[in-house]
Backbone as a printed PyTorch tensor [residue, N CA C, xyz], in Angstrom:
tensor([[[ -49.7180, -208.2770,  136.6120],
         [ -49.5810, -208.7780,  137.9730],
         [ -48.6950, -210.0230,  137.9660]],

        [[ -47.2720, -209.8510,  138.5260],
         [ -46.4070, -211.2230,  138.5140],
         [ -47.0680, -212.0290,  139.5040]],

        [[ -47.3610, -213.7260,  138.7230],
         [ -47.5330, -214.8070,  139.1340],
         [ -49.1750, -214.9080,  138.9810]],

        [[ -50.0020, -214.2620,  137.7810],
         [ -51.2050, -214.1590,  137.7690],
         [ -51.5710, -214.9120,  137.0230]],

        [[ -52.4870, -215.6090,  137.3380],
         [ -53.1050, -217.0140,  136.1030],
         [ -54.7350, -217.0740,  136.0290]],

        [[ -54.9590, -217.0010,  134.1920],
         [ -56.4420, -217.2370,  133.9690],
         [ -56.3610, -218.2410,  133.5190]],

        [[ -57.7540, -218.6650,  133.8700],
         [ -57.8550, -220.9410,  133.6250],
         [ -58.7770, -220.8110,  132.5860]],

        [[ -58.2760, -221.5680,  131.7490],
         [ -59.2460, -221.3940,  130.1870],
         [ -59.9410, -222.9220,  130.5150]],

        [[ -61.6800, -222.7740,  130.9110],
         [ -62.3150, -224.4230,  130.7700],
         [ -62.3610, -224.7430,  129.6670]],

        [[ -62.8260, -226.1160,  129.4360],
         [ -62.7910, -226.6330,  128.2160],
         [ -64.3010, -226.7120,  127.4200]],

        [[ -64.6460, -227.9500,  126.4500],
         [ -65.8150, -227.4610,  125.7100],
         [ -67.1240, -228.2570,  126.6840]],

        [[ -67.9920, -227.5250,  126.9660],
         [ -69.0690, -227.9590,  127.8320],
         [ -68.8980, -228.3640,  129.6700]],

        [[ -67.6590, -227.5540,  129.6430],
         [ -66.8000, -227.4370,  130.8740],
         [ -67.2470, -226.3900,  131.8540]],

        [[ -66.7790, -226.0030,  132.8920],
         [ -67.2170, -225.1040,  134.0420],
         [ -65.7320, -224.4680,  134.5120]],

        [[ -66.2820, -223.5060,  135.4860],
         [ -65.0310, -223.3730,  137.1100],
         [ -65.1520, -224.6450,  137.8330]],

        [[ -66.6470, -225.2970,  137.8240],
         [ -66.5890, -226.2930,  138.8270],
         [ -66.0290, -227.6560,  138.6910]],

        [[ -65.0080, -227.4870,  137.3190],
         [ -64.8670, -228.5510,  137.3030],
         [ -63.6140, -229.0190,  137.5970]],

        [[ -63.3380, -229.8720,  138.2740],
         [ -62.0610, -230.7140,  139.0070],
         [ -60.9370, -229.9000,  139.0820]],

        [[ -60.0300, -229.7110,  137.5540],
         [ -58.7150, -229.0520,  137.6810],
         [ -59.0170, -227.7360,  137.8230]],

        [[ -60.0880, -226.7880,  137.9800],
         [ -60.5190, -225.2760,  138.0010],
         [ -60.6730, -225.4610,  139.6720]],

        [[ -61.4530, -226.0990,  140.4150],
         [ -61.4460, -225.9460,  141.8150],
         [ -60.5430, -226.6440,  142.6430]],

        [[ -59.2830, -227.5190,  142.0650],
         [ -57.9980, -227.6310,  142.6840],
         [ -57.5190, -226.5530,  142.5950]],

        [[ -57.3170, -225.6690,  141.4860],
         [ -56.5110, -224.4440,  141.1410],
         [ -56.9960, -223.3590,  142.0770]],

        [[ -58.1000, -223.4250,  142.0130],
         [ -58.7460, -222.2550,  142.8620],
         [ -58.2940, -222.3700,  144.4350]],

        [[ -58.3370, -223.5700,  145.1050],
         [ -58.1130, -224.0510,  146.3930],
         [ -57.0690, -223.7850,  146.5010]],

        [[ -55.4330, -224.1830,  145.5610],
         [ -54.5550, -224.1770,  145.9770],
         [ -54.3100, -222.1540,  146.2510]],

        [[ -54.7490, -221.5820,  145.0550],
         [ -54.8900, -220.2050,  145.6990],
         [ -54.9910, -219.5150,  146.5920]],

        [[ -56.3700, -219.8770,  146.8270],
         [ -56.8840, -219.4160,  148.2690],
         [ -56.0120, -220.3090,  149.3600]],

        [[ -55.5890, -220.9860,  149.0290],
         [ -54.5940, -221.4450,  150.4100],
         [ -53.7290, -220.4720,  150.4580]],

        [[ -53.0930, -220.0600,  149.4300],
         [ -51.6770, -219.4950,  149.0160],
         [ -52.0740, -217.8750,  149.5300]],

        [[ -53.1260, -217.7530,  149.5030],
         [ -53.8650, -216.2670,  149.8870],
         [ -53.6290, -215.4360,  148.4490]],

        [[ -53.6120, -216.4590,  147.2870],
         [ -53.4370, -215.3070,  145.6430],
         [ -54.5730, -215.6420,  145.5370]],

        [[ -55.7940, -215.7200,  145.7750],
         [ -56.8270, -215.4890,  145.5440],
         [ -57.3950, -214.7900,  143.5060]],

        [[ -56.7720, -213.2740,  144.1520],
         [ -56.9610, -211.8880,  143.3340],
         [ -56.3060, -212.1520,  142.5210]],

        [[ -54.9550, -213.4200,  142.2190],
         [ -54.3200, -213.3150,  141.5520],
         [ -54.9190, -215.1390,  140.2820]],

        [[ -55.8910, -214.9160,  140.7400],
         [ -56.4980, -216.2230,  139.4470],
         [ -57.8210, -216.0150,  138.8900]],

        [[ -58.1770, -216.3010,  137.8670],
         [ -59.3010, -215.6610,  137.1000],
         [ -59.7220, -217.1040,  136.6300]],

        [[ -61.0500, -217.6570,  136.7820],
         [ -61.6490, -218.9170,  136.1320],
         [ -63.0800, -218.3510,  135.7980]],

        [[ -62.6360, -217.6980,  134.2530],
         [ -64.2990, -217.6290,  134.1540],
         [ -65.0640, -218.4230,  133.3860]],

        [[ -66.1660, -218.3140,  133.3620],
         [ -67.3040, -219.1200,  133.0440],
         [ -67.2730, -218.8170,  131.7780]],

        [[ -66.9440, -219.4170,  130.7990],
         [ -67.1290, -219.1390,  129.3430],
         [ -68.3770, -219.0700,  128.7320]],

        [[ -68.5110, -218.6500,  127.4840],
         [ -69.6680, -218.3460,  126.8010],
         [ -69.3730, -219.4660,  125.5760]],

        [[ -70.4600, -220.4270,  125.2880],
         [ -70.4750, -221.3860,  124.3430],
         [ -69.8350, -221.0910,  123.3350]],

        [[ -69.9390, -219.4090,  122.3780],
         [ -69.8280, -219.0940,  121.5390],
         [ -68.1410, -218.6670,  121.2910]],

        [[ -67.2730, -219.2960,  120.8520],
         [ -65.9970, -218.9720,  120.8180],
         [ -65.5240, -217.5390,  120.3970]],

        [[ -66.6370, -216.9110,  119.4570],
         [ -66.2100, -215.1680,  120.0450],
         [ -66.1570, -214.4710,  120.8910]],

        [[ -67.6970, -214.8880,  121.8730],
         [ -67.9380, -214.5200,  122.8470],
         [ -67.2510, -214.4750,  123.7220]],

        [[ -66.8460, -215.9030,  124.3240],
         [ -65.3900, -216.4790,  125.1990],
         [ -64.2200, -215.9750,  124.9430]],

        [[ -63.7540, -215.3700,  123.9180],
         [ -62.6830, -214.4520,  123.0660],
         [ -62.3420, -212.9840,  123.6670]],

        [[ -63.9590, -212.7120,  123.9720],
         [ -64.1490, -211.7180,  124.3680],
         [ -64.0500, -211.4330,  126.0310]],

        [[ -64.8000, -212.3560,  126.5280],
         [ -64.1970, -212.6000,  127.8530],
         [ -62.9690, -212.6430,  128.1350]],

        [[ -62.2680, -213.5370,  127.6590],
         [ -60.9070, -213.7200,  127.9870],
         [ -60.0320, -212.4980,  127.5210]],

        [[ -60.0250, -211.8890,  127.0920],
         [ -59.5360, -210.5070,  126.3770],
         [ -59.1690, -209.7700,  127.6220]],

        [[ -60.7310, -209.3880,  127.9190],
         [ -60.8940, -208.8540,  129.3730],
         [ -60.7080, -209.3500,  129.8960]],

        [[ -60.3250, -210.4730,  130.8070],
         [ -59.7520, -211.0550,  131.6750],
         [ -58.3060, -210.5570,  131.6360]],

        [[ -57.6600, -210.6100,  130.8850],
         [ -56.1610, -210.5690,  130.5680],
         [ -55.7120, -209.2040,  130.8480]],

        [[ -56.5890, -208.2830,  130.1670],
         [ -56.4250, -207.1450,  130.6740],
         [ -56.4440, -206.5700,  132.2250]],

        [[ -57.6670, -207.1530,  132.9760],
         [ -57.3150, -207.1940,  134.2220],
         [ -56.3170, -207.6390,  135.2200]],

        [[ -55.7470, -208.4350,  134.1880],
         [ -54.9800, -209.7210,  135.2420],
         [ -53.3550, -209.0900,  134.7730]],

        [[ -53.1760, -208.0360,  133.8710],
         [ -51.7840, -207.7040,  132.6880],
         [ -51.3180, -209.1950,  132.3170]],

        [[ -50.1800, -209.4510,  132.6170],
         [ -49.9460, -210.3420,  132.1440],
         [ -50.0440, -212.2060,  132.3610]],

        [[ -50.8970, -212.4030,  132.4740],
         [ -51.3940, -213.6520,  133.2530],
         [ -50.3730, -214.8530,  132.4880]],

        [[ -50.3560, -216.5370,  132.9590],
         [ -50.0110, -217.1820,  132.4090],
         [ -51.5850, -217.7150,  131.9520]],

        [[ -51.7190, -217.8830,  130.9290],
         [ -52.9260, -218.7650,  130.2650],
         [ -52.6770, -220.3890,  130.2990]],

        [[ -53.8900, -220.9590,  131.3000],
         [ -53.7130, -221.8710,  131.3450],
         [ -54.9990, -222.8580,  130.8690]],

        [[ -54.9630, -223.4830,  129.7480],
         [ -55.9700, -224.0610,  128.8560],
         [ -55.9930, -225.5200,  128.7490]],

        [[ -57.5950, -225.9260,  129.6550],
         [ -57.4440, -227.2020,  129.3160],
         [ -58.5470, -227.9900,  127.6030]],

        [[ -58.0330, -228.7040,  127.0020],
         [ -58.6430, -229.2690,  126.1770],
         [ -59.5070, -227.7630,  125.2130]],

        [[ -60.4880, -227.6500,  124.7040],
         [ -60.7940, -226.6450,  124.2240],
         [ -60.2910, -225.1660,  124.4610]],

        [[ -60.0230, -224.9410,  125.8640],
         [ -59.6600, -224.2620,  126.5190],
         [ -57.9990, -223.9910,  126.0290]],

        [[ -57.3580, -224.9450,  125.4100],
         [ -56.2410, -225.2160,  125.6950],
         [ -56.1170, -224.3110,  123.9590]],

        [[ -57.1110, -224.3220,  123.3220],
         [ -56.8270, -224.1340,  121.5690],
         [ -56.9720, -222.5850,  122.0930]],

        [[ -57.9870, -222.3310,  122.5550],
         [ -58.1730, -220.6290,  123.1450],
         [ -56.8370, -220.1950,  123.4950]],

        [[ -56.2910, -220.4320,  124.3980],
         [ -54.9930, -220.0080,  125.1480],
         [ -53.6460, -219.8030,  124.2980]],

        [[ -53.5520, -220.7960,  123.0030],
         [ -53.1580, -220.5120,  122.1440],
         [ -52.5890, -219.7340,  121.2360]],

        [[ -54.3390, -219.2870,  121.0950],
         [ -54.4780, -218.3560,  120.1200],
         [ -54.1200, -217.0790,  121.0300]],

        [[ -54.5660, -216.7650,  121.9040],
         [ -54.5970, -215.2400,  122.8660],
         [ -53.2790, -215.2820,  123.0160]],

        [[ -52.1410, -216.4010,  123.3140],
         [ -50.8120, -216.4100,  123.8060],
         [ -49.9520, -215.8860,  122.4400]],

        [[ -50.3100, -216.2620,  121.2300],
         [ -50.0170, -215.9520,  120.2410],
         [ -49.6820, -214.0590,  119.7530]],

        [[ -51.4330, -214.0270,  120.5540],
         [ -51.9580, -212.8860,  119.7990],
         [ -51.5160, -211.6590,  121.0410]],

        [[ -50.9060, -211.8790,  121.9200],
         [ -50.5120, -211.1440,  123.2530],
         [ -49.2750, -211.1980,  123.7350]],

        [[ -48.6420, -212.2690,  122.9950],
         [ -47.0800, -212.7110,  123.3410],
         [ -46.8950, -213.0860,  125.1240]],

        [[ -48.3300, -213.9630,  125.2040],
         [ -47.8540, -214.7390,  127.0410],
         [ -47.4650, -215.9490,  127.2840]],

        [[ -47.4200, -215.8190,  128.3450],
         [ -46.8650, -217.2370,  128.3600],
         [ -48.1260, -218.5360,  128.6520]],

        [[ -48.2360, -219.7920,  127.8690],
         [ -49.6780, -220.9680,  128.0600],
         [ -49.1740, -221.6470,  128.6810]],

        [[ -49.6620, -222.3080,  129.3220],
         [ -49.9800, -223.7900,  129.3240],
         [ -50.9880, -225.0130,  129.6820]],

        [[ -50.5630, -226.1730,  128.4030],
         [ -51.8660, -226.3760,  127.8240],
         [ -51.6630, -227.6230,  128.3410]],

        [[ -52.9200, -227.7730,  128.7300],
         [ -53.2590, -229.0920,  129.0880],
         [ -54.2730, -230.4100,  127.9540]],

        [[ -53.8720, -231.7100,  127.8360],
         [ -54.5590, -232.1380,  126.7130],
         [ -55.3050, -230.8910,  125.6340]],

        [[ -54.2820, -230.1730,  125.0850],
         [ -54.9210, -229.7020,  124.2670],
         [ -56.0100, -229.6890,  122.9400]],

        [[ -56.9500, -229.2230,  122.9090],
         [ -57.5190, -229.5740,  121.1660],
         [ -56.6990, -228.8210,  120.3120]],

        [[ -56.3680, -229.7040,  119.0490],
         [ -55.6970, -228.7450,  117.8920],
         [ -56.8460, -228.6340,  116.7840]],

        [[ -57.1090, -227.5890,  116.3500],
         [ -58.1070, -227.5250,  115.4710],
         [ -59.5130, -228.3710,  115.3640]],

        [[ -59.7500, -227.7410,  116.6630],
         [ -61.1690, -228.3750,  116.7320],
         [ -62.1960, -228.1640,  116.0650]],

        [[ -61.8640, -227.4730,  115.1070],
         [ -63.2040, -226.8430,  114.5090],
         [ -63.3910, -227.9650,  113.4550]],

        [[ -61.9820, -228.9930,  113.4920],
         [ -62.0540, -230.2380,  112.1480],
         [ -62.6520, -231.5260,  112.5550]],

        [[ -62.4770, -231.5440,  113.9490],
         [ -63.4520, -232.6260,  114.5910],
         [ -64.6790, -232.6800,  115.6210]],

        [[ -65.4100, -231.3110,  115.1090],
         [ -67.3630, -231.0830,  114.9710],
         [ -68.0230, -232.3770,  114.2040]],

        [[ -67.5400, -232.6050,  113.6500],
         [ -68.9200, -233.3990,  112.4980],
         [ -69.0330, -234.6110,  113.3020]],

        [[ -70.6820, -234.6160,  112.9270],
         [ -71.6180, -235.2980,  114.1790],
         [ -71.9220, -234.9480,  115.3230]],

        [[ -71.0290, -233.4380,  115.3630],
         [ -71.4240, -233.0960,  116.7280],
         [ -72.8190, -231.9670,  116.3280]],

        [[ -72.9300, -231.8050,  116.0170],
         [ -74.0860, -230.3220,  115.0990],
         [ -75.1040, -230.8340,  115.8300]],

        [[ -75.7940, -229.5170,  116.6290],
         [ -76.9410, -229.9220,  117.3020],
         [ -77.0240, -229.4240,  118.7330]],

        [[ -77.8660, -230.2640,  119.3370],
         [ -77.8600, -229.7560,  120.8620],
         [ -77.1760, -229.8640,  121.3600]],

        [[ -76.7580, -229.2710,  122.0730],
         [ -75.4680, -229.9070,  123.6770],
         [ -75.7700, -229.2890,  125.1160]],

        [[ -75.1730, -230.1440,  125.8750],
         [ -75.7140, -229.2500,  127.3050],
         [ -74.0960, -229.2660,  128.1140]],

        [[ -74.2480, -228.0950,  128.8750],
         [ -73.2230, -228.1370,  129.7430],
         [ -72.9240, -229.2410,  130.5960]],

        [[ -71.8200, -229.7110,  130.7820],
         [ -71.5120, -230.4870,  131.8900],
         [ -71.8330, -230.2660,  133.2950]],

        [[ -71.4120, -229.3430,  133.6980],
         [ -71.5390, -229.1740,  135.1040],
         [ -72.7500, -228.1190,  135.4400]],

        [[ -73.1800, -227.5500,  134.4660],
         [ -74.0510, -226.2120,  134.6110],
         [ -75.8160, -226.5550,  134.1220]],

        [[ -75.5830, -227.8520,  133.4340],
         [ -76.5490, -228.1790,  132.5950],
         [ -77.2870, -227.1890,  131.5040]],

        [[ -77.0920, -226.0690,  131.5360],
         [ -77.4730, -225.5420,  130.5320],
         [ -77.1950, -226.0850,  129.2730]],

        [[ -78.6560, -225.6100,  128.3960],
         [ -78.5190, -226.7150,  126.9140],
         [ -78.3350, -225.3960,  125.9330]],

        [[ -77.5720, -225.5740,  124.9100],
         [ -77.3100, -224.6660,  124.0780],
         [ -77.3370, -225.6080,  122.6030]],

        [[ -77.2150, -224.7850,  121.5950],
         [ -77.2900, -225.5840,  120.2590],
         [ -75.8290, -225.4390,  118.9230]],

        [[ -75.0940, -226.3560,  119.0980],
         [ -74.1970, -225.8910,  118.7280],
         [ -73.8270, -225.9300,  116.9260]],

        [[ -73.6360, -224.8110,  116.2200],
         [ -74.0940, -224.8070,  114.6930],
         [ -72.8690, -224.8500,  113.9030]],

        [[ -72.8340, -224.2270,  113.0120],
         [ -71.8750, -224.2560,  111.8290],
         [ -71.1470, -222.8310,  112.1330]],

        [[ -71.8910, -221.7630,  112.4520],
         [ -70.9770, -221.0830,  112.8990],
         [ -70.3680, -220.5590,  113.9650]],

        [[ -70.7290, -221.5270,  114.7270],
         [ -69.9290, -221.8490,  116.2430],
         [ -68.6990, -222.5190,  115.2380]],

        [[ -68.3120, -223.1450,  114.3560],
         [ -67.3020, -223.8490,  114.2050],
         [ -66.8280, -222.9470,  113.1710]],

        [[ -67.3750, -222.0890,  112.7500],
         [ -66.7340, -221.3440,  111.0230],
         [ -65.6960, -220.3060,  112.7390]],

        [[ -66.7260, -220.0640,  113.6880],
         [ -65.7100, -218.8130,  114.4340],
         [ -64.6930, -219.7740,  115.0410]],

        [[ -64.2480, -220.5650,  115.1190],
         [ -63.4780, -221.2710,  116.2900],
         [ -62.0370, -221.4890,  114.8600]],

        [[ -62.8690, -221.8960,  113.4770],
         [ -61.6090, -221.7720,  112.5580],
         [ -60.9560, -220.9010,  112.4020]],

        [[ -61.7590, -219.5910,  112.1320],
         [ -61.2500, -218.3790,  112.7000],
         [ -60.0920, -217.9860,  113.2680]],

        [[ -59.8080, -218.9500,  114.5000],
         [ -58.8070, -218.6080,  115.7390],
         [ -57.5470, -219.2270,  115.5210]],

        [[ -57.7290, -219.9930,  114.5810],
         [ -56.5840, -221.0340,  114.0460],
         [ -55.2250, -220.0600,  113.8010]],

        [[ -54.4870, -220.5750,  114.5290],
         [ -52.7390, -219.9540,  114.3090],
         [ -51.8630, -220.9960,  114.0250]],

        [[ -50.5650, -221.1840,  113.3230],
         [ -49.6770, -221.7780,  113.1180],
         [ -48.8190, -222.6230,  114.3290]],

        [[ -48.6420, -223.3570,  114.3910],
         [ -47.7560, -223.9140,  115.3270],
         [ -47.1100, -223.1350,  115.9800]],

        [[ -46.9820, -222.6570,  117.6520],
         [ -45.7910, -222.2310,  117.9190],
         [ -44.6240, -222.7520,  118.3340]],

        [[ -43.5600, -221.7590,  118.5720],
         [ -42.2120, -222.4600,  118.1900],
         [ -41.1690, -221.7870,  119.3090]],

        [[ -41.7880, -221.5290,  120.5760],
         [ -41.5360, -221.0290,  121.2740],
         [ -41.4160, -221.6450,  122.7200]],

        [[ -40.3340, -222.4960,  122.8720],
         [ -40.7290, -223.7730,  124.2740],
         [ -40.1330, -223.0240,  125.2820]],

        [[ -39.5100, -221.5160,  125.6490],
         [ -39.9160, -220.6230,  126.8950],
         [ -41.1530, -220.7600,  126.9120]],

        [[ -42.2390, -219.9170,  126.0730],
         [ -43.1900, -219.3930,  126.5310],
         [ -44.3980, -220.5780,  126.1240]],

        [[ -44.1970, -221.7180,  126.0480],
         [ -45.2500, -222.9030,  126.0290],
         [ -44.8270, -224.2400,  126.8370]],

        [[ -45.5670, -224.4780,  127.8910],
         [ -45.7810, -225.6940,  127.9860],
         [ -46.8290, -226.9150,  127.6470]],

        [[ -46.6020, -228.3540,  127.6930],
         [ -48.0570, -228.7110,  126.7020],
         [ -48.0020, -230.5710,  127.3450]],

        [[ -48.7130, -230.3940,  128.2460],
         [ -48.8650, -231.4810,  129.3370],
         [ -49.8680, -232.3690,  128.5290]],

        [[ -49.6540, -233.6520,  128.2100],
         [ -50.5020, -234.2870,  127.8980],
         [ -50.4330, -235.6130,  128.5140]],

        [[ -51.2870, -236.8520,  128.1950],
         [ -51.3480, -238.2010,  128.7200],
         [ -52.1170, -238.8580,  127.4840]],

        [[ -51.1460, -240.0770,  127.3720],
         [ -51.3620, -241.0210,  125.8060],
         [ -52.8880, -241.2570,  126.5090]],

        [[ -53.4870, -242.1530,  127.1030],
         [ -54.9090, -242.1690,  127.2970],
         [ -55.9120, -241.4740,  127.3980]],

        [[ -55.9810, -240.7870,  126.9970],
         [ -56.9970, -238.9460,  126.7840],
         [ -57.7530, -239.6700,  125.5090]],

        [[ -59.0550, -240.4520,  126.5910],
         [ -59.9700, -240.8490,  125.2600],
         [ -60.9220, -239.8410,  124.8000]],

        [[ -60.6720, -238.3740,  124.5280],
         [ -61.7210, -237.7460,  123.8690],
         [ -60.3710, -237.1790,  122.6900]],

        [[ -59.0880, -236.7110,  122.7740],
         [ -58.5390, -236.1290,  121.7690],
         [ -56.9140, -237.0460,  121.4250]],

        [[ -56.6200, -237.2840,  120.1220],
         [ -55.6770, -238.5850,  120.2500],
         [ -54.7250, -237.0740,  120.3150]],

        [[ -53.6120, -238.1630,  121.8410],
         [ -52.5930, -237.0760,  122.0940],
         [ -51.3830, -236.6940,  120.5760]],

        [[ -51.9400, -237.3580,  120.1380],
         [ -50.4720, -237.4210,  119.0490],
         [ -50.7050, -236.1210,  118.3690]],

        [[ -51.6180, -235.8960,  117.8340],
         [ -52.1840, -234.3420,  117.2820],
         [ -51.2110, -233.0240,  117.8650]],

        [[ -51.8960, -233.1580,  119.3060],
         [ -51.0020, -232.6190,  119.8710],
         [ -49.6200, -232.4190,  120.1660]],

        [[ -49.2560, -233.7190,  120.1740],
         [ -47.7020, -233.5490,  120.0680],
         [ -46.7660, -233.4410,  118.5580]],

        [[ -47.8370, -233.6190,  117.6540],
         [ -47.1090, -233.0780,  116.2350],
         [ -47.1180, -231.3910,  116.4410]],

        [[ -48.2920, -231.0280,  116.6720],
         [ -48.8580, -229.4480,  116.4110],
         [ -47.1840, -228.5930,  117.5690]],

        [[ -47.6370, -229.1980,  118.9480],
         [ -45.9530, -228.4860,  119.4020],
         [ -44.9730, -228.7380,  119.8270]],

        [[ -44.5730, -229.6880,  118.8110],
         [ -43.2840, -230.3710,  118.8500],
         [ -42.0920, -229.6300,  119.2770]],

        [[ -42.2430, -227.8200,  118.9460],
         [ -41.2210, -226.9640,  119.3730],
         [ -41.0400, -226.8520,  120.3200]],

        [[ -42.5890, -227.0450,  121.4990],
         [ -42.5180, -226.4260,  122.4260],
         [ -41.5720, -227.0590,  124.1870]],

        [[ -42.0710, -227.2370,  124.9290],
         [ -41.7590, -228.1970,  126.0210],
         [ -42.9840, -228.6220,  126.3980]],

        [[ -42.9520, -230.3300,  125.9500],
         [ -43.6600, -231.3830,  125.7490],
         [ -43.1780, -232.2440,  127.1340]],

        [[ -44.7720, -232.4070,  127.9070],
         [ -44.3520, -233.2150,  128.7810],
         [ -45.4600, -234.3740,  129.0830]],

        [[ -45.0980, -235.5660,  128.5640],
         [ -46.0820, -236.5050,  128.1570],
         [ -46.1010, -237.4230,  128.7170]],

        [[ -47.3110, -238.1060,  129.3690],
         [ -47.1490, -238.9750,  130.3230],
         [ -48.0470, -240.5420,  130.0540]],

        [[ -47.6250, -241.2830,  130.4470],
         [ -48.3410, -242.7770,  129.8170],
         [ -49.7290, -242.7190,  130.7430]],

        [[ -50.7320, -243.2420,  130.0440],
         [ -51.8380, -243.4490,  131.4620],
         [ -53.1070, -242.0020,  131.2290]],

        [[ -53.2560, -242.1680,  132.3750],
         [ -53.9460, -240.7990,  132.3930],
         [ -55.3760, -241.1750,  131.5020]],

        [[ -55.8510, -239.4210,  131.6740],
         [ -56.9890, -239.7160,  130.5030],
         [ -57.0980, -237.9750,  130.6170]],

        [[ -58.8200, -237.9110,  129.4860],
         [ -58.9680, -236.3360,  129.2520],
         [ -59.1130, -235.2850,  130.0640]],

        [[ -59.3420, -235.6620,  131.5410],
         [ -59.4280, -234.5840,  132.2840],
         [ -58.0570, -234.6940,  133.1840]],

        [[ -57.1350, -235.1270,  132.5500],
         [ -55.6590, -235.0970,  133.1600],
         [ -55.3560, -235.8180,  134.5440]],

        [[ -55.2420, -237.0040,  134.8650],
         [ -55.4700, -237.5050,  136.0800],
         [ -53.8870, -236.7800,  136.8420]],

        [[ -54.4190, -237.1860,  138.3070],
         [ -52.6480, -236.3790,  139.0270],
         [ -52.4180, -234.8090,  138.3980]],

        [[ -53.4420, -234.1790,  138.2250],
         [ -53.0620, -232.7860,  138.5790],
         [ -52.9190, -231.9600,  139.3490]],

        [[ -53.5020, -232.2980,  140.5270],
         [ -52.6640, -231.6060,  141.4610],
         [ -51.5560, -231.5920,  142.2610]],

        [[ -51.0390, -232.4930,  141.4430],
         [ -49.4990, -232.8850,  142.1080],
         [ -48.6580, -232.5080,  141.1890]],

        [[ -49.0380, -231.5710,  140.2470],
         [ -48.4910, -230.9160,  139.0900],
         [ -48.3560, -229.6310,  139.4740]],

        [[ -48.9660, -229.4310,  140.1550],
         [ -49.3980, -227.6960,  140.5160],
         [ -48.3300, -227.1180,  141.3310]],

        [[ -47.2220, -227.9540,  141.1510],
         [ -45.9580, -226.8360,  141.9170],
         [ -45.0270, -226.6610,  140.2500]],

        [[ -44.8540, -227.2430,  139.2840],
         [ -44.6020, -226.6510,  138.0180],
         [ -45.5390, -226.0010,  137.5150]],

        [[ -46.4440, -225.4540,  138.0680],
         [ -47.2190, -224.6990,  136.9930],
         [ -47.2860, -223.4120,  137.6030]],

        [[ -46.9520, -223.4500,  139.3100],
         [ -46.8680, -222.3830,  139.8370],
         [ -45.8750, -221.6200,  139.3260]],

        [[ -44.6810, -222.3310,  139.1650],
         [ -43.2300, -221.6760,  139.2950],
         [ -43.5390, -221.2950,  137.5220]],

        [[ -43.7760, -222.0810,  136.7530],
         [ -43.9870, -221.1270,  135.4360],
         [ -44.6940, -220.1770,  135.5940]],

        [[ -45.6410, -219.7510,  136.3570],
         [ -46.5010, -218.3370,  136.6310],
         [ -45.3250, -217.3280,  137.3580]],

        [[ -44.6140, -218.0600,  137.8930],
         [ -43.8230, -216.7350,  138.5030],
         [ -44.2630, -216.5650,  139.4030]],

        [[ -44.6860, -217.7790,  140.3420],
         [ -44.5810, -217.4280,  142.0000],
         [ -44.2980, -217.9820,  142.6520]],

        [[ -43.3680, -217.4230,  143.2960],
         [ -42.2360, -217.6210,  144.2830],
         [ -42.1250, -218.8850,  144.6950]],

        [[ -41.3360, -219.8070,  144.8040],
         [ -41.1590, -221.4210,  145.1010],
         [ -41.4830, -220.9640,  146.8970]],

        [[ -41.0000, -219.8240,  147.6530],
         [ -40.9610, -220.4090,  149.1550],
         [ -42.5080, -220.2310,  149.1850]],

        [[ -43.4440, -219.1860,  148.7980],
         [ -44.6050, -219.3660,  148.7700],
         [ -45.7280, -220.6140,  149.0300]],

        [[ -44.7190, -221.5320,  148.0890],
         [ -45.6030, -222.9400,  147.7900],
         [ -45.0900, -224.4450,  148.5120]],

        [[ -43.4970, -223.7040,  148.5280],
         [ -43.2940, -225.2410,  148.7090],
         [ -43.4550, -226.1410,  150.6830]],

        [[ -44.0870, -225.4220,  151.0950],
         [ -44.1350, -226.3550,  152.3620],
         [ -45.4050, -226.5480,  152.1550]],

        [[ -46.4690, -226.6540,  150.8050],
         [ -47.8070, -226.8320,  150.9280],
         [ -47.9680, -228.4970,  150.4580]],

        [[ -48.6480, -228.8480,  151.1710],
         [ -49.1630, -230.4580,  150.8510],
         [ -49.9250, -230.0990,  149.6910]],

        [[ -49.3770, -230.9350,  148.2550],
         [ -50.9710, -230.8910,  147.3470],
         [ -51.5790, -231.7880,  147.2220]],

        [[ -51.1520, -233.2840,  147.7780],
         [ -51.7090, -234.5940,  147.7150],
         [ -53.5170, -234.0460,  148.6770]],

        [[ -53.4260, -232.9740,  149.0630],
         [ -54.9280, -232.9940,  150.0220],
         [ -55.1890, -232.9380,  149.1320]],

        [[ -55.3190, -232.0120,  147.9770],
         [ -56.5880, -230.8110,  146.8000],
         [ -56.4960, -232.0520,  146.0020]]])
């Protein structure tokens, strides 16, 4: 489906959270509704693997759009599907900065408590792919103040790609919805579609 986008949340993340229900809004304004997928992930990074699989399949060729955990997922599937990402504060190999985290955790927005183990992190190493090297089909939005993942990681890991880095900010990407007319047009939909839309409301 040209101009179709699935939103990869991040770790202990939701749909309900901030950049998932701007995205969703600006949709349903746009009347693409049918054409965005934010699902509710499953703690377990196979599981969520698995979801998103199916998602993609429904959606053919979606742009994957991954924030922070979300962002290592999108990655890997963009890799493994040849689509097009883009990643927002991405994690790079998160499975290397677990320790101390082992144990309980609860959702952010959902509160559900889950327990997160060793092989929640043996599957997430698992997913690990090589740098890509492909700056058509990657974009990789970050902000130096993102106090949960140091941006620099990120900007070594895709240095190939198109890097667009901004001073300020923090981990849940501040000013994103005033981003959301480049992220449209990388999905492949139509600039007249969007552009007489105010996004300073969402």
């Amino acid at each position: 489906m040209a101009g179709s986008i699935l939103y990869i949340h991040g770790f202990n993340s939701a749909p309900a959270s901030t950049k998932a229900r701007q995205l969703l809004a600006v949709m349903a304004q746009l009347g693409l509704s049918e054409q965005l997928r934010v699902p509710a992930l499953h703690h377990h990074p196979r599981q969520a693997i698995e979801q998103l699989d199916a998602e993609i399949q429904a959606l053919g060729r979606p742009l994957l759009v991954g924030s922070s955990l979300g962002g290592y997922y999108a990655t890997h599937l963009a890799q493994r599907h040849g689509l097009k990402a883009l990643l927002i504060n991405p994690a790079v190999n998160p499975h290397q900065l677990f320790d101390g985290y082992l144990g309980p955790q609860q959702n952010l927005y959902t509160g559900e408590t889950w327990e997160l183990t060793l092989e929640h992190v043996q599957a997430l190493a698992a997913l690990e792919v090589p740098p890509p090297e492909d700056a058509e089909r990657f974009q990789v939005w970050l902000q130096t103040a993102d106090e949960t993942l140091d941006y620099r990681r990120a900007e070594r890991f895709y240095r190939a790609c198109a890097l667009r880095i901004q001073a300020g900010g923090d981990h849940s990407y501040q000013g994103f919805a005033a981003q959301l007319p480049a992220l449209l047009a990388f999905a492949g939909v139509p600039a007249d579609t969007y552009q007489t839309l105010d996004f300073s409301v969402f």
